[in-house]
C-alpha positions as CSV (number, residue, x, y, z in Angstrom):
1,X,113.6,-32.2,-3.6
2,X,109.9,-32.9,-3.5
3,X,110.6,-36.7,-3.3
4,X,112.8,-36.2,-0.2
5,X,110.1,-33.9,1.3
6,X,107.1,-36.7,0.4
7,X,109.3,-39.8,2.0
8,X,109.9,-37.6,5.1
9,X,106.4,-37.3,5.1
10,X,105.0,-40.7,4.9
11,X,107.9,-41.7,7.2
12,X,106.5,-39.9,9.9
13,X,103.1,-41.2,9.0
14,X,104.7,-44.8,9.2
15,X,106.6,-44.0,13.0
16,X,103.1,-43.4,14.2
17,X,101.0,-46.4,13.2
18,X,104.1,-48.5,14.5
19,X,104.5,-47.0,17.2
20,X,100.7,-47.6,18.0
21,X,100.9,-51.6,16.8
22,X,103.9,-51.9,19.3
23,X,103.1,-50.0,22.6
24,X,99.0,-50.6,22.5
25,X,99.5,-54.4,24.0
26,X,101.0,-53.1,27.1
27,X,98.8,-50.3,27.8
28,X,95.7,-52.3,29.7
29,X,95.3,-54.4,32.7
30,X,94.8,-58.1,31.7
31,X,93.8,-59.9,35.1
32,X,90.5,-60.0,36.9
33,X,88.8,-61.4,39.7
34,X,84.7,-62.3,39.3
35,X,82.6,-63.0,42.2
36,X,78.6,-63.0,41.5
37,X,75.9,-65.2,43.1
38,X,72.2,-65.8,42.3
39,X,69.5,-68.2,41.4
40,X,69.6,-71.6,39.4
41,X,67.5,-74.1,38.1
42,X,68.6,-77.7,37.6
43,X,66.3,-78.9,34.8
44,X,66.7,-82.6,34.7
45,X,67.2,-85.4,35.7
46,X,64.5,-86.0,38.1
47,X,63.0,-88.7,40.2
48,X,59.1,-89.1,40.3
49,X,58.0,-86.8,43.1
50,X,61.0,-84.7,43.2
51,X,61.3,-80.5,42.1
52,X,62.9,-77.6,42.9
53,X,61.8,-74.0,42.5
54,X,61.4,-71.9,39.4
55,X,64.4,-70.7,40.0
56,X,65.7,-71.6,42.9
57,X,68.3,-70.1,45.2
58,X,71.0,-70.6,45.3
59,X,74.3,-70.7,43.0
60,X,77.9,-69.4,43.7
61,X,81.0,-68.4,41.5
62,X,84.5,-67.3,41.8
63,X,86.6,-66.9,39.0
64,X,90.1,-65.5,37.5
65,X,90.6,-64.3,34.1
66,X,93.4,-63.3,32.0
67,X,92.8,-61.9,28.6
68,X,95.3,-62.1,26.3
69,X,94.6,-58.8,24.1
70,X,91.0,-56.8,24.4
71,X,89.2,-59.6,22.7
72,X,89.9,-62.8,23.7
73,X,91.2,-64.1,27.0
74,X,90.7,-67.6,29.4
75,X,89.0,-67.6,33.0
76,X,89.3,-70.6,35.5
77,X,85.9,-70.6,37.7
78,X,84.4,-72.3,40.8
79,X,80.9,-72.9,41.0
80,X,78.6,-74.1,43.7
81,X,74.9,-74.6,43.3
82,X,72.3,-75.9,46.2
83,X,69.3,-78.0,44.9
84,X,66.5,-77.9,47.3
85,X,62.8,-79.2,46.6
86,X,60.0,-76.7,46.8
87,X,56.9,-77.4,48.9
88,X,54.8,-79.4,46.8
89,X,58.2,-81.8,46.5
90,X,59.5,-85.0,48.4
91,X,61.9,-83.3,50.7
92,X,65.9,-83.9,49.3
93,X,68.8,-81.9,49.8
94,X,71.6,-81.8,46.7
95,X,74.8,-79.6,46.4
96,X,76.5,-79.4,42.9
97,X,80.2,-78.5,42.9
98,X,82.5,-77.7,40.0
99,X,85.7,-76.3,38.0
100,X,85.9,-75.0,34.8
101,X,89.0,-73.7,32.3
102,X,86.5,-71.3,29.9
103,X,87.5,-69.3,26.6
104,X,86.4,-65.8,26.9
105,X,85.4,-63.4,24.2
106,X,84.9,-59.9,24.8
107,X,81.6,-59.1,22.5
108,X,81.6,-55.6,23.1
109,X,84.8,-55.0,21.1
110,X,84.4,-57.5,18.9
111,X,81.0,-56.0,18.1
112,X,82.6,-52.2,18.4
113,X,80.2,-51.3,21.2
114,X,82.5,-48.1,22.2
115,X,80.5,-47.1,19.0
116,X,77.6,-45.9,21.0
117,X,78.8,-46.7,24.5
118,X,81.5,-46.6,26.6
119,X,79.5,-48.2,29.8
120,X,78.0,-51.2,29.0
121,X,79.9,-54.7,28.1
122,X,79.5,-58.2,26.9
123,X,81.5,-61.1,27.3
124,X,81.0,-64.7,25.8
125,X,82.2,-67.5,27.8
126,X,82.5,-71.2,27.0
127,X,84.2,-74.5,28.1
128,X,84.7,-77.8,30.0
129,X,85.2,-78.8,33.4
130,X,84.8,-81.2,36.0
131,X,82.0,-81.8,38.4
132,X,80.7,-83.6,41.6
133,X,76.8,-83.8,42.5
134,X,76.5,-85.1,46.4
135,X,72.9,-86.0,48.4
136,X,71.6,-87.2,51.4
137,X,69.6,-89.6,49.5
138,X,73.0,-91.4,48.4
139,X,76.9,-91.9,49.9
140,X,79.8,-90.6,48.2
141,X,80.0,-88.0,45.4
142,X,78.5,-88.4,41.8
143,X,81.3,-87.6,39.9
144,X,81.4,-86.3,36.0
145,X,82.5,-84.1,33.4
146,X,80.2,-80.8,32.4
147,X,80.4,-77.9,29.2
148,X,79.2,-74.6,30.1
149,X,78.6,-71.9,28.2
150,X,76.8,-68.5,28.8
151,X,77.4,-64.5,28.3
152,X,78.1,-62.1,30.7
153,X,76.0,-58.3,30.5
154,X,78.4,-55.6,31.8
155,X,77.8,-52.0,33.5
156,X,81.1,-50.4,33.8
157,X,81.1,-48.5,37.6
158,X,84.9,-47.3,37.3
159,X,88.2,-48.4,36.1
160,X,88.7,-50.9,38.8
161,X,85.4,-52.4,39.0
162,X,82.2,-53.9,36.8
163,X,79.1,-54.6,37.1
164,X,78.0,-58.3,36.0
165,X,74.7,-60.0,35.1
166,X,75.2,-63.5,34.0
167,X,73.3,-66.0,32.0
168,X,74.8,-69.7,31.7
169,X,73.8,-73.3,30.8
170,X,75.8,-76.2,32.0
171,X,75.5,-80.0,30.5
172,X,76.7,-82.9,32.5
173,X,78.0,-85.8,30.6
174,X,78.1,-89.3,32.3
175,X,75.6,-87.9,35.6
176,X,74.4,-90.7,37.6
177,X,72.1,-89.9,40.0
178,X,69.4,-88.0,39.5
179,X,69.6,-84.2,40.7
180,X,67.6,-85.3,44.0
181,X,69.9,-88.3,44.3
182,X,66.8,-90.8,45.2
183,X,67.2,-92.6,41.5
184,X,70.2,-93.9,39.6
185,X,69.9,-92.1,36.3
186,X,72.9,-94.1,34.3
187,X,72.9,-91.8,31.6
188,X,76.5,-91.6,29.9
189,X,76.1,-88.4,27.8
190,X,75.4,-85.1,28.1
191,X,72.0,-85.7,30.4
192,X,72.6,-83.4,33.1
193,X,71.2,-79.7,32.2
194,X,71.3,-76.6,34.3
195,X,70.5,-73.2,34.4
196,X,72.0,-70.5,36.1
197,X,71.2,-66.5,36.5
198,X,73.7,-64.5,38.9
199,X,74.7,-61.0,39.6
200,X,78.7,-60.2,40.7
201,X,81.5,-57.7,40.0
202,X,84.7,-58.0,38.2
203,X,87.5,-56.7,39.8
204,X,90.3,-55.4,37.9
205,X,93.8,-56.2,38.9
206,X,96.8,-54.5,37.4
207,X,99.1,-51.0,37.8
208,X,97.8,-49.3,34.3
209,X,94.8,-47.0,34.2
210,X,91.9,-49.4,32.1
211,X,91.0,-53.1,31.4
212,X,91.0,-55.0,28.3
213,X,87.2,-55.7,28.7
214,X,87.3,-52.0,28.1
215,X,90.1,-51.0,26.1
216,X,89.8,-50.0,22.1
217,X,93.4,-50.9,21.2
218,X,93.9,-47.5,19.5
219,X,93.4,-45.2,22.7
220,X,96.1,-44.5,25.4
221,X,99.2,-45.1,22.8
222,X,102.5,-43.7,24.4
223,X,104.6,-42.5,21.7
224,X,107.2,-40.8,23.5
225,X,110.1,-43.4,22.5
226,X,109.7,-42.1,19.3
227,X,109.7,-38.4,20.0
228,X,113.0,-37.4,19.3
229,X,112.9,-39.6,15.9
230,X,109.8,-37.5,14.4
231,X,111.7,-34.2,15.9
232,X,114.6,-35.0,13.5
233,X,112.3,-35.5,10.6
234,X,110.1,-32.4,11.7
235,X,113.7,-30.4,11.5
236,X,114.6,-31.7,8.2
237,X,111.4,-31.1,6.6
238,X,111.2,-27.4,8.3
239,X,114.7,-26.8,6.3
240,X,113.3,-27.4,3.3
241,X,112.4,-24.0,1.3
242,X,108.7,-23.8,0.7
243,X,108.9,-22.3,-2.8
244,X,111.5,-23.3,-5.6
245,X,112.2,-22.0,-9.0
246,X,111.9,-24.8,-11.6
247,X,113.7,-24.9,-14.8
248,X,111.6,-26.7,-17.3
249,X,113.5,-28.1,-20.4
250,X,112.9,-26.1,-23.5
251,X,110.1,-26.1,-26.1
252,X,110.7,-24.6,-29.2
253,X,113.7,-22.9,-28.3
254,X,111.3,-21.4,-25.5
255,X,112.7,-21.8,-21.6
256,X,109.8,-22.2,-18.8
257,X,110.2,-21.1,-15.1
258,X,107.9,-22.6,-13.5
259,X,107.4,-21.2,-9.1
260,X,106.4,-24.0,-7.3
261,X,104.6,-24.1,-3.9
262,X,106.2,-27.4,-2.9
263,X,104.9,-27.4,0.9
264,X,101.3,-26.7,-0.6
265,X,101.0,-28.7,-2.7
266,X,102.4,-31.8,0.3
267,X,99.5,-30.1,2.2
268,X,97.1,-30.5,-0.4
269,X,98.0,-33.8,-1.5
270,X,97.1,-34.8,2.1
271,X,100.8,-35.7,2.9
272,X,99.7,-33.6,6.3
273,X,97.3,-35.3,8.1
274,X,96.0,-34.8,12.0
275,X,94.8,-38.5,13.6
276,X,92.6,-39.3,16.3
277,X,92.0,-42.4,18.9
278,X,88.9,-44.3,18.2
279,X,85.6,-42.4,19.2
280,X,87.6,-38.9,20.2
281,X,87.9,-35.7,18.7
282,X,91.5,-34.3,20.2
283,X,94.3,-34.8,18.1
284,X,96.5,-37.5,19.6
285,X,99.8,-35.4,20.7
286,X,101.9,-36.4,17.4
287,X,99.5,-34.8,15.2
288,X,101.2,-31.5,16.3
289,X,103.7,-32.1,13.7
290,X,101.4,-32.0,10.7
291,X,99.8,-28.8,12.8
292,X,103.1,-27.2,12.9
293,X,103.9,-27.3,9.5
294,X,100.6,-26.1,8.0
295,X,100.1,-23.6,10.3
296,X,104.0,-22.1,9.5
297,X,102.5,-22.4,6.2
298,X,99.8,-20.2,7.4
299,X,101.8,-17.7,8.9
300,X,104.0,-17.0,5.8
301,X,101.6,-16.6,3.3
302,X,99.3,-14.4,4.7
303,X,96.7,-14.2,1.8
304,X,96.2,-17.9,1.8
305,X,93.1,-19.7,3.3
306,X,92.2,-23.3,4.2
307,X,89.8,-25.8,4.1
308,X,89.8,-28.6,7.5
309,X,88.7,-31.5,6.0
310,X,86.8,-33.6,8.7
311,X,86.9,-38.0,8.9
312,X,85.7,-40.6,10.6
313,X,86.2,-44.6,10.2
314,X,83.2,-46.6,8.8
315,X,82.8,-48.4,12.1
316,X,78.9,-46.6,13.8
317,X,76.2,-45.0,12.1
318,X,76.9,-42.4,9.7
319,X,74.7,-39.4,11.4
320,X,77.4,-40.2,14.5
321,X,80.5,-40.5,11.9
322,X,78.9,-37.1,10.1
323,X,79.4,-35.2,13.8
324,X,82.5,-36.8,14.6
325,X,84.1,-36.2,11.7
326,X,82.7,-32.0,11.9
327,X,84.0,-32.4,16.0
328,X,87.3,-33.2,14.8
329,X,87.2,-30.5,12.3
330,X,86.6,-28.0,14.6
331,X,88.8,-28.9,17.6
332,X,91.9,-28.3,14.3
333,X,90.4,-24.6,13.7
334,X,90.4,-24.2,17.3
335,X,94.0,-24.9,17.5
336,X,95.1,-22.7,14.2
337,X,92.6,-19.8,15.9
338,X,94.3,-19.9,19.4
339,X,97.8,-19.5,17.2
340,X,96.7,-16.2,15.8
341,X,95.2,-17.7,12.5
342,X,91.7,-15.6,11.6
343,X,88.9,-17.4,11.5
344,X,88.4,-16.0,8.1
345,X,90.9,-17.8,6.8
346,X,89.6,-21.2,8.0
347,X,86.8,-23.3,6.5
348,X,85.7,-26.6,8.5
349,X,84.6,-29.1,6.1
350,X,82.9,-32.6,7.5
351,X,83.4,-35.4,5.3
352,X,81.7,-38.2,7.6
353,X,83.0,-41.8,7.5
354,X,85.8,-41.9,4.7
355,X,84.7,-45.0,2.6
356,X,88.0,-44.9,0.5
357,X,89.9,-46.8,3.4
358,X,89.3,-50.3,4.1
359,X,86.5,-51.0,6.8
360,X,87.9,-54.3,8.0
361,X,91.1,-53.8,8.8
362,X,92.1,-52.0,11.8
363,X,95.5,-50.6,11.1
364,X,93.6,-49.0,8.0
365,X,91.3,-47.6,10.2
366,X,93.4,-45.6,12.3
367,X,94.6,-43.9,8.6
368,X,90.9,-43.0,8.3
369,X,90.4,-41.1,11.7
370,X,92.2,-38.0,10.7
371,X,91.7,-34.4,9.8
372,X,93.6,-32.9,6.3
373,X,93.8,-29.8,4.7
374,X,93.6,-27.7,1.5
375,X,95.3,-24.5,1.0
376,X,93.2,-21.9,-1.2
């Protein structure tokens, strides 16, 4: 009987990390709109007698991105720069024009900023495109290819919309003229070099509530295609009587009864487990299984105490992990306390970060964000 108990148990344990895998790829917006301007300073080449500003204004870019999860995505940009000489300068007016296709990496989940923030961003950017450099110092368009690359600070002002400072360097390969256009350059590689500072938003597009550039892939997981699956397992496991007599072969003509606390000892052996999103300390709303049968538990043996056992992941610091983990802890109590459970009879325990689950891997770490329990 305990084996059919213990496979009911993990098999609830295994509907919700499914269930999370499956449903957490729909559950974030994955287009965006980015619009910033600013300053920019074209490095070289020059002719003799020819400069701009330190930096200069100005530069111009509109671009669409689509990430394919909360990490990694592609953006499609168009960027306009004007290239003016300062006073001390031969006078020359230049306008740079290009389009990019640029792989994007969002930093701050690589790097687990929701760690310690859940405001501020980075994203990585890199990629090739095509370019055209016209002057009234020459005819026609100066046409060649161009890598850029830069990263992209974010301040997060609501769901919908970002705040954006960006840094990027752009190299033009087979560039002509000269950035003032007065001198044919005829360099063929990568001569042309750029830099450019702007300020923008990103506008998030899309009918569900965040963006991937925000999203921790644990959070917001609907589980409600499984709900009627965990009920019937909740049922079974309900009907199962929490105490059985045990006959134990004999020993020296000598017959032993053992009374075994079957439910408690699932409990204690951790086979009851509350989880948690990244970074929160409410229970997500399956975890009221596990609740439910502890706390029957609770109810039927009134002499019986319990120790809340606190976790945390190993992703943050481990003063943070220490009072996340003790949060967690006490948001459980709360819940056994507003069923009528003394507070007597409930010890909160935090364990911190629980280094016995593997750090690296992400489905592992949604094991590790959970609260268990030991009956006394």
């Amino acid at each position: 009987m305990k084996k059919i108990v213990i496979t009911l148990a993990f098999a609830l344990g295994l509907i919700h990390v499914n269930a999370q895998t499956e449903s957490s790829a729909n559950s974030y917006n994955k287009w965006s709109v980015e619009l910033a301007g600013g300053l920019t300073k074209p490095q070289r080449p020059f002719s003799a007698g020819y400069t701009t500003a330190t930096p200069s204004p100005w530069v111009g870019d509109l671009g669409v991105r689509y990430m394919f999860n909360n990490k990694f995505g592609l953006k499609a940009d168009f960027g306009y720069n004007s290239f003016t000489a300062k006073s001390s300068s031969i006078d020359f007016d230049s306008r740079y024009y290009r389009v990019d296709l640029q792989a994007v990496a969002n930093l701050g989940r690589i790097m687990n900023f929701e760690t310690w923030t859940n405001t501020f961003g980075l994203l990585g950017h890199a990629g090739f495109g095509y370019a055209q450099l016209r002057s009234d110092n020459f005819r026609g368009a100066d046409e060649m290819g161009n890598f850029i690359a830069g990263v992209t600070g974010q301040i997060k002002l609501s769901n919908r919309v970002a705040l954006t400072g960006d840094f990027s360097t752009i190299l033009n390969a087979s560039q002509d003229h000269t950035f003032d256009g007065a001198y044919l350059a005829g360099n063929r590689g990568y001569s042309g070099l750029i830099f450019n500072g702007t300020v923008g938003l990103n506008v998030y597009l899309g009918k569900n509530t965040k963006h991937a550039d925000w999203t921790v892939v644990s959070e917001n997981v609907d589980l409600s295609a499984y709900d009627n699956r965990i009920a019937d397992l909740e049922n079974q496991i309900k009907n199962i009587p929490s105490k059985q007599v045990v006959v134990e072969k004999p020993v020296n003509n000598t017959t032993v009864v053992n009374d075994k606390d079957v439910v408690k000892e699932l409990i204690n052996d951790k086979y009851y487990s509350v989880y948690f999103d990244f970074n929160k300390a409410t229970p997500i709303e399956n975890s009221t299984a596990a609740i439910d049968v502890v706390l029957t538990y609770l109810r039927k043996n009134p002499s019986a105490s319990l120790d809340i056992i606190g976790y945390a992941d190993q992703v943050g610091k481990a003063e943070y992990n220490e009072k996340l983990s003790n949060q967690r802890a006490e948001n459980v109590k709360t819940i056994f306390e507003k069923a009528g459970i003394a507070s007597s009879r409930l010890n909160v325990i935090p364990a911190g970060a629980d280094t016995s689950i593997q750090k690296d891997s992400e489905e592992a770490r949604r094991l590790a964000r959970r609260v268990t329990f030991k009956v006394k």
